[in-house]
N, C-alpha and C positions, 0 to 999 in steps of 0.2 A: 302054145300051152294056154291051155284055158285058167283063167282069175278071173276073181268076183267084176273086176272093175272097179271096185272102191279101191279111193287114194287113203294113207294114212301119213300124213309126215313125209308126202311125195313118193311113199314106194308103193306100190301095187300090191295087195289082200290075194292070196290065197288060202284057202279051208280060213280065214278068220285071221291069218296070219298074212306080218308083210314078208315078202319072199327074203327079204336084207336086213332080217332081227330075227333075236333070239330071245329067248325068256331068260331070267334072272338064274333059275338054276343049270341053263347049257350053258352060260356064261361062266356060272361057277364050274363046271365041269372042266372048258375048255380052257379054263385062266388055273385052275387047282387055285381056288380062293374061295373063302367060306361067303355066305351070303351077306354079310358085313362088309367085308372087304370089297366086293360087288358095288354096293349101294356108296361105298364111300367112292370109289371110282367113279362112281354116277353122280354123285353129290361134287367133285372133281374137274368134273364135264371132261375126262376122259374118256368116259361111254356118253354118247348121244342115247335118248331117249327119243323113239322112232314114231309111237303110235299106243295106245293101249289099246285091248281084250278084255273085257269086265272089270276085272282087277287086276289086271295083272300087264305091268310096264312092259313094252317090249322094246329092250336095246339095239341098237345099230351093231350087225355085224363084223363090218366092216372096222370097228372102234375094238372089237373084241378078239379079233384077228390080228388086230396093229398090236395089241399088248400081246399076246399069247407068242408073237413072232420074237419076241424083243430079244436079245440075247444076253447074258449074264452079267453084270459089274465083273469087270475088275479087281473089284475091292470084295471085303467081307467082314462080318460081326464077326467071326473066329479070327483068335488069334494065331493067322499066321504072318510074318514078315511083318515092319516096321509100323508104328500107327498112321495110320493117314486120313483122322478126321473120326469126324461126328457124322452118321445118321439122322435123322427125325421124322417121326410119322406124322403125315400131316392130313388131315381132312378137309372138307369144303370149305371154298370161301365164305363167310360170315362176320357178321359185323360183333367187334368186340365190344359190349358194354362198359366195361371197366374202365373210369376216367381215368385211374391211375396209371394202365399201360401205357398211355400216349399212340393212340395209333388205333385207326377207326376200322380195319380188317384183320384177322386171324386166318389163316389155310392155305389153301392151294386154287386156284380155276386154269382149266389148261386153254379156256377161252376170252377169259381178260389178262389185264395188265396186273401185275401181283406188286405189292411194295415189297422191298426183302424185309419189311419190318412185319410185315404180316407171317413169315414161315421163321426167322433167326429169333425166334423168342414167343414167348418167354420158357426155359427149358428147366428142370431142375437137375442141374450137372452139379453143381455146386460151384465152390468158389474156386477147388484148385484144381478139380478136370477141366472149369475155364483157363484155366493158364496157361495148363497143358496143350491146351487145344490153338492156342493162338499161332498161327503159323499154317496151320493145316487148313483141312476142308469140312466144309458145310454139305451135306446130302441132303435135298429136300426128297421124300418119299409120299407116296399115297398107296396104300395096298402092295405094296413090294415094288412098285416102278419109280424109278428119279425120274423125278421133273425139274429138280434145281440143284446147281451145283454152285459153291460162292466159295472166296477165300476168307477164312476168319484174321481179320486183323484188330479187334480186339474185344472187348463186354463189358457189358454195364449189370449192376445188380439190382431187380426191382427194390425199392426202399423197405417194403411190408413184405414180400412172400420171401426176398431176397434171390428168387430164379433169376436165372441167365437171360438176358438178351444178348443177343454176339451182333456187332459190328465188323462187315461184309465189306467184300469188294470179291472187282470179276476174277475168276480161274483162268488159269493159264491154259491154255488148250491140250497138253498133254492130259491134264485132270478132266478136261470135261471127256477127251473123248474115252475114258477108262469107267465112267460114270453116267453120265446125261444119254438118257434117254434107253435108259437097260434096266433090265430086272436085276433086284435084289434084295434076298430073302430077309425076312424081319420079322425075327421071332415075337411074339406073343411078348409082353410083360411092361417093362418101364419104356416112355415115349419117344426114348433115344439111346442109341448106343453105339459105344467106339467102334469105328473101323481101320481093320488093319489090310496089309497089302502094300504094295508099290512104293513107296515113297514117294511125294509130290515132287514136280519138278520146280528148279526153281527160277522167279520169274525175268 
């Protein structure tokens, strides 16, 4: 097969394109995600970023195949069967300004070391869905895929906004493997919500 010869980001150009990327909207085709949701997957470094074409990023295949394969949580935002935790959408790692959170990172990177203080907070659950929640499970999300799953064993309430930070520890393996590293859907609206399903096991 004839190609230009140019390397971009180590894959081989044909017609301008590397044969092992896609563009930002056959991603969103291929994932049913809005172009938002894309870009925060990308911001995530769940999608590699392969090579650009004028303007336009072109994602690693291979990264967008690995999502669209993933198979469904366990769990779900509908209420069916017992609660089993909290949800959260989470964006790119970034550093958080705010001297008052204590804690120099906020999001997600699926290529560094993450602290859980950077995804368990800060949420606005309030103070007696924290209560509730204690016992259960932590869902970190990016674009409808988990990437972290933790057991909530207790929270603290910022001083000023009074939002949630939850204090973690690790999941039992029945929980991760019903969660971690599967899709699940996350509607539009406030940054976190209950999940029902299963009952955690306990440890």
């Amino acid at each position: 097969m004839h190609t230009s010869g140019v390397q971009v980001g180590g894959y081989a150009l044909l017609m301008g394109k590397p044969l092992n990327a896609v563009t930002r909207a056959e991603a969103q085709r291929l994932l049913s995600r809005d172009a938002r949701a894309v870009d925060k997957l990308v911001d995530a470094e769940l999608i590699g970023v392969v090579g650009v074409v004028g303007r336009t990023r072109l994602l690693s295949r291979d990264d967008v195949s690995d999502l669209a394969g993933r198979p469904p949580a366990g769990v779900s935002v509908e209420r069916a069967g017992p609660m089993f935790g909290a949800a959260v959408s989470l964006g790119g790692l970034e550093l958080d300004t705010d001297p008052d959170h204590l804690r120099y990172v906020l999001g997600w990177s699926d290529q560094r070391e993450v602290p859980s203080s950077a995804w368990a907070g800060l949420w606005n659950t309030g103070r007696p869905w924290a209560d509730r929640l204690v016992g259960l499970s932590l869902v970190g999300t990016v674009s409808g895929f988990v990437v972290a799953v933790a057991a909530i064993t207790g929270w603290m309430a910022h001083p000023r906004s009074h939002a949630i930070e939850f204090t973690v520890g690790p999941p039992d393996g029945a929980t991760s493997e019903l969660v971690l590293g599967r899709a699940l859907r996350f509607p539009r609206g406030p940054a976190w919500r209950v999940l029902y399903g299963p009952a955690p096991t306990a440890p």
